[in-house]
N, C-alpha and C positions, 0 to 999 in steps of 0.2 A: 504494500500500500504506500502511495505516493502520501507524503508531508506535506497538508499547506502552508507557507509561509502566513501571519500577518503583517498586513504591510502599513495597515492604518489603524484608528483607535477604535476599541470593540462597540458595538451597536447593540444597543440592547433593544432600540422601539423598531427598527428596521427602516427608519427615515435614514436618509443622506444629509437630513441636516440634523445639527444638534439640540435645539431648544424645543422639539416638540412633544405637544402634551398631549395632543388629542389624538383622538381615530381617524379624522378624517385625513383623507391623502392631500399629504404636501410636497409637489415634486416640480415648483415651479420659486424663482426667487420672491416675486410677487405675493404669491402665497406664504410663503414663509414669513415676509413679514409682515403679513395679516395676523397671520397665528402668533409672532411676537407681540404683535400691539395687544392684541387682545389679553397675551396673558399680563401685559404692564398693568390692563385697564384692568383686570381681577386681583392685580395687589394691589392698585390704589383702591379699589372699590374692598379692600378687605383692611386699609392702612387707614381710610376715612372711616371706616366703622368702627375696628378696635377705637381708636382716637375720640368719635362723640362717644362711645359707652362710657370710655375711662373719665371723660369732661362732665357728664351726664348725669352718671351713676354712682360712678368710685369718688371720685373727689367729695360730693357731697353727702355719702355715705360715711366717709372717714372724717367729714368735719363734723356732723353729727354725734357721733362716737366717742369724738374728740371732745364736744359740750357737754355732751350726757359725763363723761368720763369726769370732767372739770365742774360738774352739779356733786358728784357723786362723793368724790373727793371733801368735798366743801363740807357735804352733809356728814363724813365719818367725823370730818375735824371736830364740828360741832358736836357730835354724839361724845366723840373721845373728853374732849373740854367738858362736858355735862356730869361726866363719870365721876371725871377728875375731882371736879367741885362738889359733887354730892358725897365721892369717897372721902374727900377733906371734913366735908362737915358733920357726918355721920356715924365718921370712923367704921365703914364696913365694906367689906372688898362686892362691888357689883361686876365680878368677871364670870360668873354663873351664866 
């Protein structure tokens, strides 16, 4: 049995060009870069959407969090300060 040489870099979708994603036949330059813009236009349409969710969602979810977090705090101090002062006057440990 004869040995084929490779002589170019291995193909794994069977296109002759490199960036193709799809099934449909690309065997023209033309083509080819249809099917590049297109895939440009599905990361910016996937780069503007991470982007309003994080703007959206997350940021004002995490400043939320972050007040709730800044109430909550406020509320232990006062609880701990109330303890403190009733333990002072009382003389009796309220860690029950």
């Amino acid at each position: 049995m004869k040995q084929r040489k490779v002589t170019g870099p291995l193909q794994f979708t069977g296109h002759k060009y490199k960036y193709v994603s799809s099934q449909n036949i690309v065997d023209t330059d033309e083509k080819y870069i249809k099917e590049l813009e297109r895939i440009v236009e599905d990361y910016m349409d996937y780069y503007i959407y991470t982007a309003e969710e994080f703007h959206l969602k997350t940021i004002p979810t995490i400043s939320s969090l972050k007040n709730k977090n800044r109430k909550l705090k406020a509320e232990l101090h006062l609880i701990k300060k109330f303890l403190e002062e009733a333990k002072r006057k009382t003389n009796r440990d309220f860690s029950e």
